[in-house]
C-alpha angles and dihedrals in degrees: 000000000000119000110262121182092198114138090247093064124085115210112207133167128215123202116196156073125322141157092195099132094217071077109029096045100356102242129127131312116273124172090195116108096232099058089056104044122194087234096061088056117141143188103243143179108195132178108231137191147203110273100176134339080296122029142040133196144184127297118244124226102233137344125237117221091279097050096254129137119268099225088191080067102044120189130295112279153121123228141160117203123247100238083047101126118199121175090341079308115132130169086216084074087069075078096081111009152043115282132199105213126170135168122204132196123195119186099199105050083038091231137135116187134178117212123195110196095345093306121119103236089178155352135213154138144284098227087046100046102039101014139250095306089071105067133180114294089013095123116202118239124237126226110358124243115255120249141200085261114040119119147231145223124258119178105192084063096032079227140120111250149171095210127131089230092079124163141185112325145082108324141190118263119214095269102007142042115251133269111221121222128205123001127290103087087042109039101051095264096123104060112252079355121163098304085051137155133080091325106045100174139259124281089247080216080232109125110164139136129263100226085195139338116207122174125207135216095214130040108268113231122226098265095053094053093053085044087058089043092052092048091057102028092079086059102034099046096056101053119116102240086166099132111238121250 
């Protein structure tokens, strides 16, 4: 899909792990094993987009003339591999133990950087991770305020509804629209789920557990966000993920 700012359309963003390979290498969607490898997983933040009443998707770089993706282009995002080693730091550690893991966007310096116990993984910018509609000093703006016609999730239609029968799934606060934390509804777990579509998306594998999740009103530096590593790491780090027998 292009980006398109109408008033019919929902921008979203989803932070996490994946092996697609319209993330991991930028090609075409595949929902066969074998053309999103387990090996080629990365740690992503990736604008997304409504694609009907109950599914959104990921928000290609550029169209070809007949409105295609360019897989040479890929879609906007940010990732950092998984065998990518900084500083001794790998996301593949988050394996087998505890990780302490923060992104952090700054407006004015027009920078988004993820961080992985208290080491910076990478760097980039806003245009070139969300395109040219989010310029320098645009914020984005989390969460989204709720309106008269956002949706929410329903399970027993897979769909997006306003109706009063509502099940298990992401739902609307009383002023904002919701964040989502931890897989099912993203990574293709739930059938036809929010990532929903054709390509649904792939199960990451990756089934962990979030010690804690905090937001901030401001960009952490560097040097905060090492601060906040070093206050959990002597508690994380020492917890027994070893899976009972």
């Amino acid at each position: 899909m292009p980006y398109n700012n109408g008033t019919g359309f929902t921008h979203g963003i989803v932070i996490g792990f994946t092996r697609d390979r319209r993330i991991t290498s930028g090609q075409l969607p595949a929902n066969t094993d074998a053309l999103n490898p387990a090996s080629a997983a990365c740690f992503f933040l990736a604008p997304t987009q409504s694609f009907n009443s109950s599914s959104v998707g990921f928000i290609s770089r550029s169209l070809d003339s007949s409105e295609n993706c360019y897989t040479q282009d890929g879609w906007y995002n940010m990732k950092v591999p998984v065998n990518q080693v900084t500083n001794g730091v790998s996301f593949s550690n988050c394996g087998n133990t505890f990780c302490h893991v923060a992104v952090t966007f700054d407006p004015s310096k027009d920078t988004i950087s993820i961080y992985l116990d208290g080491q910076v993984m990478a760097t980039s910018s806003y245009e070139s991770v969300f395109g040219s509609y989010y310029k320098t000093y645009k914020n984005l703006s989390f969460p989204t305020p709720k309106k008269d016609n956002s949706f929410e999730y329903n399970t027993s239609s897979m769909a997006f509804t306003n109706s009063s029968n509502l099940k298990a799934g992401p739902r609307l606060g009383t002023y904002f629209t919701p964040y989502i934390l931890g897989g099912g509804y993203t990574d293709g777990i739930q059938s036809n789920g929010f990532m929903g579509g054709e390509y649904g998306g792939l199960v990451s594998g990756l089934k962990g557990h979030l010690g804690c999740t905090k937001f901030y009103s401001k960009p952490l530096s560097g040097g905060e966000v090492t601060t906040n590593f070093l206050a959990n790491k002597d508690f994380f780090k020492n917890v027994d993920v070893t899976p009972l027998a």
